[in-house]
C-alpha angles and dihedrals in degrees: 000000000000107000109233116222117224129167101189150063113287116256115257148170126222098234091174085058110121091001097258121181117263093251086060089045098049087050085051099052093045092058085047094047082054094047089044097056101035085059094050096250110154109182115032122178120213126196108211095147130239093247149280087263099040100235109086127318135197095270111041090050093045106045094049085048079055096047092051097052085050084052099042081052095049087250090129140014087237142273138248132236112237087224086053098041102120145062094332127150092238090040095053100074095062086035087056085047099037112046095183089068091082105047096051106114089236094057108116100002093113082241107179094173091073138062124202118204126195113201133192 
């Protein structure tokens, strides 16, 4: 695997903004998911928030069920968990091959309010 070199936040898209339903937010990722790719990004990062009691949320839940449907499909590489976000054994891989991982300001705040998905 070639390491590639970024110097800069990861681009991202506030998926909690305007509290939409999970229906409208899953047809908003996946447009985002298609911008994302048609302009080479490989690594985008999604806010969808963890909650507003802290312990799961629509969202948060629905759109990583999503994620891992689009994964399962080859759709995408994969995604990260924001609480997983960090120097963790399954995260190193993608952090080896995608340099900019660890110099996002979210990397290793625990942030479950956050997603990161790496596409191909």
């Amino acid at each position: 695997m070639t390491k590639k070199q970024f110097f800069k936040e990861l681009p991202y898209k506030n998926l909690e903004s305007g509290m939409p339903s999970l229906a409208d937010a899953t047809r908003s990722m996946a447009q985002f998911i298609n911008e994302s790719k048609h302009t080479q990004h490989r690594v985008v990062k999604i806010i969808h928030g963890y909650g507003s009691s802290g312990v799961g949320g629509k969202l948060r839940v629905g759109l990583r069920q999503d994620l891992a449907a689009r994964s399962r499909s080859g759709k995408i590489k994969g995604f990260i968990a924001g609480e997983r976000f960090g120097k963790y054994e399954e995260t190193q891989p993608y952090i080896n091959q995608y340099t900019q991982l660890a110099v996002d300001p979210d990397f290793g705040r625990g942030n479950a309010g956050i997603t990161v998905i790496i596409l191909y």
